[in-house]
C-alpha positions in Angstrom: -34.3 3.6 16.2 -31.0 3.3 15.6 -27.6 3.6 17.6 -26.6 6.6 15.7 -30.0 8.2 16.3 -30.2 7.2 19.6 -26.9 9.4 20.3 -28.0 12.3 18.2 -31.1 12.5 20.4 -28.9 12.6 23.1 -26.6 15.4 21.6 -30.2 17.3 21.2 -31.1 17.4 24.9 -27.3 18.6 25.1 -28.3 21.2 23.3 -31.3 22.1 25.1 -30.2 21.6 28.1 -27.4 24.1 27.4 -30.2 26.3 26.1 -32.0 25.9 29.2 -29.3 27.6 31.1 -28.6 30.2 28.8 -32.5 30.7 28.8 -32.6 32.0 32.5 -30.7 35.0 31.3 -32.9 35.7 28.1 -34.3 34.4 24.7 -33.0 31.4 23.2 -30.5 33.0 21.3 -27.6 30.8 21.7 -28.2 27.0 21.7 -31.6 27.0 21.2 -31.5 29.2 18.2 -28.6 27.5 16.6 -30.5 24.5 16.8 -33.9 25.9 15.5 -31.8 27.1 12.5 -30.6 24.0 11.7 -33.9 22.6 11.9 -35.5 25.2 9.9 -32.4 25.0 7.3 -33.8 21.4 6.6 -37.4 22.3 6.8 -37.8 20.3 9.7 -39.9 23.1 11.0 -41.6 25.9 9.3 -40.8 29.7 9.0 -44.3 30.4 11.4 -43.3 27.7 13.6 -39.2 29.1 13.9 -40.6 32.6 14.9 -43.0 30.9 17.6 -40.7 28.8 19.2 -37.5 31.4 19.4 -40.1 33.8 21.5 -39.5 31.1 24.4 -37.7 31.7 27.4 -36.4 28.1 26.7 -37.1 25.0 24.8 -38.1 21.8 25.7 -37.8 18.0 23.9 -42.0 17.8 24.1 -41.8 21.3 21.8 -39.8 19.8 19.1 -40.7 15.9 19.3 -44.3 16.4 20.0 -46.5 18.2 16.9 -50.2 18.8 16.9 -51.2 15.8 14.1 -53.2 18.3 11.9 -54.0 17.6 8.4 -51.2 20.1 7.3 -48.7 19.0 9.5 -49.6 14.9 8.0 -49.5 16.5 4.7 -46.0 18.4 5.0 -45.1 15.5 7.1 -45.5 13.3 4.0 -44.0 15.7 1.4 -40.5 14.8 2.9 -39.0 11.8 3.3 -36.9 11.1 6.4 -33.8 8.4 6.5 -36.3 6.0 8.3 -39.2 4.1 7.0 -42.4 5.7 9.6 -45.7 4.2 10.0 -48.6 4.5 7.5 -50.8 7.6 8.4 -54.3 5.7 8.3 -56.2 7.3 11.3 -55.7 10.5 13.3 -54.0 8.2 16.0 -51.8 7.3 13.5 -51.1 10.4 12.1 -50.0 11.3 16.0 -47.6 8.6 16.1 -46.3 8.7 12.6 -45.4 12.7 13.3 -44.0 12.0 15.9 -41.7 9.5 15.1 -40.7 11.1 11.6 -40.1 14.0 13.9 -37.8 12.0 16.3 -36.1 10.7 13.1 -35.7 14.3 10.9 -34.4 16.0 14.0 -31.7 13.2 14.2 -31.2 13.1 10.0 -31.2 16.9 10.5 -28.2 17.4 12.9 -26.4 14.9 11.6 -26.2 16.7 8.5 -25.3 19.7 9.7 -22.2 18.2 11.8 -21.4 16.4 8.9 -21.5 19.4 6.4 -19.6 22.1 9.0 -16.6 19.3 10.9 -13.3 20.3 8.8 -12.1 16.8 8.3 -13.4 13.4 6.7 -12.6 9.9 7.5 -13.2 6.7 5.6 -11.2 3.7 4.4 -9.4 2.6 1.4 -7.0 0.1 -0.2 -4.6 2.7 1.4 -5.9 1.9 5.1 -7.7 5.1 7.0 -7.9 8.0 5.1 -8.6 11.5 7.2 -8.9 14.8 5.0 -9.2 17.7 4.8 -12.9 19.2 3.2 -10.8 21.7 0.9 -8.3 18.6 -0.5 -5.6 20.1 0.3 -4.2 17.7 3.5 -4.9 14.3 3.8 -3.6 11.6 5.9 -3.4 7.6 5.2 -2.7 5.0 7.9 -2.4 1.6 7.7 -0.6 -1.3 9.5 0.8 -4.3 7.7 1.2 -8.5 8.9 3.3 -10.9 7.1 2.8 -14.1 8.8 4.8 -17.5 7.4 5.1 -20.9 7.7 8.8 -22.1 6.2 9.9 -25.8 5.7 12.9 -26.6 5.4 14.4 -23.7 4.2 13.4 -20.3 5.6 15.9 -18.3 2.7 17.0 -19.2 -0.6 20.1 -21.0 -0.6 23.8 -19.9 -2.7 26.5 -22.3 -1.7 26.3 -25.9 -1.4 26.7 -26.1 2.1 23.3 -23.9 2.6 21.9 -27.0 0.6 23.4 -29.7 3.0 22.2 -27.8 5.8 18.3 -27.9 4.8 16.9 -28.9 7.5 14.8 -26.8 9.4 10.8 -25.4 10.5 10.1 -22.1 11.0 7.4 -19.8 12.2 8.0 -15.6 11.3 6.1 -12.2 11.0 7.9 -11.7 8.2 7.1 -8.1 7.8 5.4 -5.8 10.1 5.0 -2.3 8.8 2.9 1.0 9.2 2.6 3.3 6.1 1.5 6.8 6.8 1.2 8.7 3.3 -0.7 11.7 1.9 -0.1 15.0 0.9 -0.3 18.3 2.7 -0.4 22.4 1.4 -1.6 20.9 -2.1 -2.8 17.7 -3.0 0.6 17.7 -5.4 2.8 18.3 -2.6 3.1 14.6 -1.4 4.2 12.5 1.7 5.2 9.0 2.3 6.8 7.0 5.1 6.8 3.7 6.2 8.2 1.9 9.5 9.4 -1.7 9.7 8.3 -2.9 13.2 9.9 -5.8 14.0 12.7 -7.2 11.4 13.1 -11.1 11.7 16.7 -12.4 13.3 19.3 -14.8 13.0 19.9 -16.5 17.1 23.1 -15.7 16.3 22.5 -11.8 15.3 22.2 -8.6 17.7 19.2 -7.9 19.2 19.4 -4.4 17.4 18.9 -6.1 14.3 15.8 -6.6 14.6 14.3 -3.0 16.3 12.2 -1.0 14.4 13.6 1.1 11.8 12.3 3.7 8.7 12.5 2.2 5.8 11.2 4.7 3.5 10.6 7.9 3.8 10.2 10.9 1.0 8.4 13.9 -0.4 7.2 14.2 -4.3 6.2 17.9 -5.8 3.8 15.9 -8.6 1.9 19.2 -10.0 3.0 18.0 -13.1 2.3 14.6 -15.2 4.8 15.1 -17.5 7.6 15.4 -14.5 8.0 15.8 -10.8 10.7 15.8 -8.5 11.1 13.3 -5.8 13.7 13.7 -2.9 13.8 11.2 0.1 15.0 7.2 0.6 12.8 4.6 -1.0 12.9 1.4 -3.7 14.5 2.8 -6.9 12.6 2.6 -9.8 15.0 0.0 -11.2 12.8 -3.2 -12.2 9.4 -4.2 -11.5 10.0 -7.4 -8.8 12.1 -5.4 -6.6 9.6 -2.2 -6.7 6.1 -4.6 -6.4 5.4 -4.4 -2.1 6.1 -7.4 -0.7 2.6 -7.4 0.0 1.6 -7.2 -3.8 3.4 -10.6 -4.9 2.0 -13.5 -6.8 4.6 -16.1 -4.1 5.8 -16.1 -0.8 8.6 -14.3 -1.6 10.5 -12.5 -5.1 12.3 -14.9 -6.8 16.3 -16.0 -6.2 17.6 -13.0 -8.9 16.1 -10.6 -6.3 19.2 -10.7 -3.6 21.9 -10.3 -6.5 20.8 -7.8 -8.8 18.1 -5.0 -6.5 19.6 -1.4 -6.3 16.5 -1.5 -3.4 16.7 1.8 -1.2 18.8 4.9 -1.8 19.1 8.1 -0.2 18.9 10.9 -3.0 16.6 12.6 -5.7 14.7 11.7 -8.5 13.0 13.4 -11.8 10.0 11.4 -12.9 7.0 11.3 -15.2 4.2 9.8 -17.2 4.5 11.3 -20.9 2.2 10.7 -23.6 0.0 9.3 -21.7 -2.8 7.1 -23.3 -1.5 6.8 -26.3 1.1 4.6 -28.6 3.9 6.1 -27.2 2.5 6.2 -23.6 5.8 6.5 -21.2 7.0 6.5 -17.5 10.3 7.5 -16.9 12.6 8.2 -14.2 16.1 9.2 -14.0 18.6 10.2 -10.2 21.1 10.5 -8.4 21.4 8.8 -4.7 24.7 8.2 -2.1 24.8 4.5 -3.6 25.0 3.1 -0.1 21.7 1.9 1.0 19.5 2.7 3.6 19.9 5.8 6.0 23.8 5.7 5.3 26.0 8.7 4.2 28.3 8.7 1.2 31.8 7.7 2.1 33.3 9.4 -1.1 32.9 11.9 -4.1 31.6 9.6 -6.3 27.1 9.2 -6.2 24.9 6.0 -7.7 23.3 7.2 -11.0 20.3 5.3 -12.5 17.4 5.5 -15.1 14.7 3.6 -15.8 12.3 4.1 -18.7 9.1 1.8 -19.2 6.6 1.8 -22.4 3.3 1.1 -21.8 3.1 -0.2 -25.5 -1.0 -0.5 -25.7 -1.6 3.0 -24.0 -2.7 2.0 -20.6 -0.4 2.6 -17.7 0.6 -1.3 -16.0 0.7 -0.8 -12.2 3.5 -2.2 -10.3 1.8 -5.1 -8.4 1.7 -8.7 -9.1 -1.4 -10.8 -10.5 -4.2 -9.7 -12.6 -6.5 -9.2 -9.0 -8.4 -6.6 -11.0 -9.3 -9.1 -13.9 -7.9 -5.7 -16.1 -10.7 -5.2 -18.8 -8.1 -4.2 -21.8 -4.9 -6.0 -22.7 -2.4 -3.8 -21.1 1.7 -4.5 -21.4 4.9 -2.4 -20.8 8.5 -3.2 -22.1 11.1 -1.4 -19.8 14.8 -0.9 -19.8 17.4 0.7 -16.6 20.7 0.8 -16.0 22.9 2.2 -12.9 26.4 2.1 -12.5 28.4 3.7 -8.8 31.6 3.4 -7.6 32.1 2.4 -3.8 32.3 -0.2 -1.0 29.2 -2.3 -1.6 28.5 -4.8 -3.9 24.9 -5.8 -3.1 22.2 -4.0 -1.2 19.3 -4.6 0.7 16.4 -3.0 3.0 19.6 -3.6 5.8 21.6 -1.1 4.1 24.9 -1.5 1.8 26.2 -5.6 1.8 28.3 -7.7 -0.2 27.8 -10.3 -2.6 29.7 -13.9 -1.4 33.0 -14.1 -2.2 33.4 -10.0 -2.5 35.1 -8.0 0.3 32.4 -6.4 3.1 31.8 -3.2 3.0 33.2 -2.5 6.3 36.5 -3.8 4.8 36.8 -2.7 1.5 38.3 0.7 0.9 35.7 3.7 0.1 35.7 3.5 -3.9 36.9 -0.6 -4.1 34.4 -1.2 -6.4 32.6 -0.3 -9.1 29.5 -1.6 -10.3 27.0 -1.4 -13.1 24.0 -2.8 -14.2 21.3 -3.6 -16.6 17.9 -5.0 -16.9 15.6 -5.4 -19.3 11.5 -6.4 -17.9 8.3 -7.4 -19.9 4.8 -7.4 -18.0 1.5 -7.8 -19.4 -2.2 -8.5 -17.5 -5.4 -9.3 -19.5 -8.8 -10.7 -17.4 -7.0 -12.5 -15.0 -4.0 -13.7 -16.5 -0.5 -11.8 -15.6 2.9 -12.5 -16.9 6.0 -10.6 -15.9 9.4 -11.3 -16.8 13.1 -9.7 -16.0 16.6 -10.4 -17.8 20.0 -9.0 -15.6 23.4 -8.4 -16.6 25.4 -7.0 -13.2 29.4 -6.3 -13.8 31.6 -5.6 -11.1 35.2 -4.9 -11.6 37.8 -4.4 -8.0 39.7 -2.2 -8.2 42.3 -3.2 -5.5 42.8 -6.8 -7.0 42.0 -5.7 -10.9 39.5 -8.7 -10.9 36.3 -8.2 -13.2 33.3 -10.5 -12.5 30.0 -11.0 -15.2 26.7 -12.1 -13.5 23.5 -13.5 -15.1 19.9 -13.1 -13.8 16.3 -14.1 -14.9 13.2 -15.3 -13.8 9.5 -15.5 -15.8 6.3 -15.9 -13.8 2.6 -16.4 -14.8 -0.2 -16.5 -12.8 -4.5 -17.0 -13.8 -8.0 -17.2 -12.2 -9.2 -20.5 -13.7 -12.4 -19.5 -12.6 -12.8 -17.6 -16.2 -12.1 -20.9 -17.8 -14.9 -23.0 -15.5 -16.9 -22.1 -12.7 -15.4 -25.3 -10.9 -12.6 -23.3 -9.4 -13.5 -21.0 -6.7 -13.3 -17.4 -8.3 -11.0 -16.0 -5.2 -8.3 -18.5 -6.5 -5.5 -17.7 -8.7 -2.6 -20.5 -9.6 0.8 -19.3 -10.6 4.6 -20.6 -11.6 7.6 -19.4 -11.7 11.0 -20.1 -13.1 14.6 -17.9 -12.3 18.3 -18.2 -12.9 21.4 -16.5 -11.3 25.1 -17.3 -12.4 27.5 -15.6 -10.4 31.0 -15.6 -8.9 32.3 -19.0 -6.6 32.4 -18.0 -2.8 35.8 -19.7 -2.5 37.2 -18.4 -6.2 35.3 -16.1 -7.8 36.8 -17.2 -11.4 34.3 -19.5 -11.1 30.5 -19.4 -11.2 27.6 -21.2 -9.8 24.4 -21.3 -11.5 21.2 -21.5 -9.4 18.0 -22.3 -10.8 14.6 -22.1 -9.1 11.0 -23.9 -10.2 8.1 -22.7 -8.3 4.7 -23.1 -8.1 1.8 -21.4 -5.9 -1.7 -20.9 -4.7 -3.3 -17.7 -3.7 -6.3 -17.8 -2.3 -7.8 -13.6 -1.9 -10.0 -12.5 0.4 -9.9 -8.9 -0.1 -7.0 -8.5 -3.1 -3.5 -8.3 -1.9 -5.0 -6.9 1.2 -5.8 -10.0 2.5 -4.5 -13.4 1.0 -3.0 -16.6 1.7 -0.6 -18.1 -0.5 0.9 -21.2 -0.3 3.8 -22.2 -2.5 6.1 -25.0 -3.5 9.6 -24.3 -4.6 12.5 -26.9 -6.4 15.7 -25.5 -6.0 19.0 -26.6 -7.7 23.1 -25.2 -7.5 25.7 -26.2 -9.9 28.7 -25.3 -8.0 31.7 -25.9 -10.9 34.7 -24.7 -8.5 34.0 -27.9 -5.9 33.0 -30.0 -9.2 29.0 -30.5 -7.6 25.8 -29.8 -7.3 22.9 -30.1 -4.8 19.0 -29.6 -4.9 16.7 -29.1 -2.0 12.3 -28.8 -1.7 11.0 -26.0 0.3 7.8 -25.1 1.2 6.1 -22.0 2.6 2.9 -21.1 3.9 1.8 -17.0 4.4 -1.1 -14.8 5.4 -0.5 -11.4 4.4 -3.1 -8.8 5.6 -3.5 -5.1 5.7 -5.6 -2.9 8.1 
């Protein structure tokens, strides 16, 4: 018998053990009856036998586990069939035994139905970690943890000036990300929740230990009653381009490409209207349009003026394309989207990041500049598409940024196109869990020392995932080339990195 049996039993002689005590005082009205309902409810025992046993001072396990083996007991014994194979009824000693035991086991199956059916909340897991709910659907409760583990040699971030180049030269183990995501809804199953909690940042030696303490990086609340349009409110990755938006968890390499650092929006504080129009059809549409503070993570506005962005995405073959990386679900129908977004803000930062409000090299900090120094705008234009385990995604940037204390404008450049595909479709020779990709990106932008210059960076790279369970458990190793063409000090450089990462979710 099994483990969960075996404890059921046990709960059983709880039960009449309880009833035993209440017996002394009367009729098995309390626990024994409750339990000769149950048992009756799943015609365990019959309607004569319920009415015989209740007129007991108390009950004991031989009343319920042992049954006289008569011919009608076999025969109702085999009309049901319990969760357990029982021994073939062949002789009268058998029939003894084989009662029995299908008693033992019914009695088990039997209560463990009933605590099932009547305990208010659910549990199971899914590709969102533990899920606990409600039995009405109306709260529900996701937790999972997250490990990024990696391997970097020599370089452990991308490098922009030539001296990051000249200083290549380094090995480096990380948890690169450790997060818990707790998400659900709550009141309605349209009311919904989401959070999530970087553990344990990676540090510079030469940065503060606070740096690196756990911090919220998202957190917000979406009324989602309707398809068509919702309202979100909270701090998360605006819906500005698909690379930036794709978990870090959910990527095709090691890490987003080099246009990532320049040209993500990444977290705001603020609100949001968005929606899924026309859905499953020609003009199938997501679209999202807010206003944030324009100064990153968990920071206040420092003046009047607010970060204003849209975003609206075509899913051009009627079927909605997911924001994750790879074709891990070897998607049945073709399925593309063409998007476009733009966002333009006026204030101290020039770049942003999951630390907050930043500067791009060569631009003034943000803890120098004056409150509206800057304004910035921004446009992007993204193509993705996923068909039986291939995957292509590509993004095109255009980023202006004009100073208003030094009445400087600077133009910058991004783009990057990636492909990825199970071989296994083409021959059975390559392991079906593997998936090869490439990459190739470009950034022009502004010369540390003058920025009426421009660098141009360019980035080749090629990788191997290898997926246990999805993007919920993978290793990927990748190989990147990576090349500056610095005009302002009249060189350039180029440098090989590689990086090795387990990323795994619980």
């Amino acid at each position: 018998m099994s483990t969960m049996h075996h404890g059921l039993r046990l709960f059983i002689k709880a039960l009449l053990t309880t009833s035993f005590v209440l017996g002394t005082f009367g009729q098995a009205y309390a626990a024994d009856k409750a339990l000769l309902d149950i048992l009756l409810e799943n015609k365990i025992i019959t309607q004569v036998q319920h009415e015989s046993l209740l007129k007991k001072e108390s009950l004991t396990q031989d009343d319920l586990f042992v049954v006289t083996p008569t011919e009608t007991a076999a025969a109702e014994v085999k009309a049901t069939t319990p969760s357990k194979e029982v021994p073939t009824l062949s002789s009268t000693t058998d029939v003894a035994l084989g009662t029995d035991e299908y008693i033992k086991i019914a009695v088990a199956d039997a209560v463990a139905a009933r605590i099932d059916k009547d305990f208010p909340v659910t549990s199971r897991h899914t590709s969102n970690g533990f899920r606990f709910e409600s039995r009405d659907g109306n709260w529900q409760t996701n937790l999972q943890w997250r490990a990024q583990m990696r391997y970097t040699n020599p370089l452990s971030s991308d490098p922009r000036q030539l001296g990051d180049f000249a200083d290549a030269d380094s090995s480096n183990f990380e948890a690169r990300r450790l997060r818990m995501k707790i998400g659900g809804h709550g009141h309605q199953p349209w009311l919904k929740y989401y959070f999530e909690i970087d553990l344990q940042p990676s540090r510079n030696p030469n940065s503060s230990a606070a740096s690196s303490s756990a911090r919220v990086i998202d957190w917000r609340i979406d009324i989602a009653k309707w398809a068509a349009g919702g309202l979100r409110v909270g701090q998360w990755k605006i819906d500005m381009n698909r690379e930036r938006v794709d978990s870090s968890g959910r990527q095709q390499f090691v890490e987003r490409s080099i246009v990532n650092r320049t040209f993500t929006i990444d977290r705001q504080v603020g609100v949001q209207w968005r929606g899924h129009a026309f859905k499953g059809t020609a003009a199938d549409l997501r679209y999202y349009i807010g206003v944030y503070n324009g100064n990153g993570r968990g920071v206040q506005n420092v003046n009047g003026d607010m970060m204003y962005s849209a975003r609206a995405q075509w899913n051009f073959m009627g079927r909605d394309l997911p924001s994750q990386q790879g074709d891990v679900e070897f998607t049945e129908k073709p399925t593309g989207s063409l998007a476009f977004g733009g966002m333009t803000t006026k204030g101290p930062c020039t770049r942003w990041s999951s630390s907050g409000c930043g500067n791009l090299d060569g631009f003034t900090s943000p803890a120098s500049a004056t409150a509206d120094q800057f304004k910035v705008e921004q446009a992007v234009q993204e193509f993705a598409f996923k068909y039986q385990g291939f995957s292509v995604q590509q993004e095109w940037h255009r980023k202006f940024i004009d100073d208003r204390l030094t009445g400087t404008s600077n133009e910058l450049t991004g783009f990057y196109l990636q492909s990825g595909y199970f071989f296994n479709n083409l021959t059975p020779v390559v392991p079906k869990p593997l998936e090869f990709a490439i990459r190739y990106a470009f950034v022009e932008e502004p010369s540390e020392d003058d920025r009426s210059f421009y660098n141009e960076r360019e980035e080749y790279t090629i990788a191997a995932n290898w997926y246990f369970a999805g993007h919920s458990n993978k290793i990927t190793l990748d190989y990147s080339y990576l090349t500056i063409d610095d005009v302002f000090s009249n060189g350039d450089d180029n440098s090989n990195r590689m990086r090795l990462q387990w990323d795994v979710s619980f």
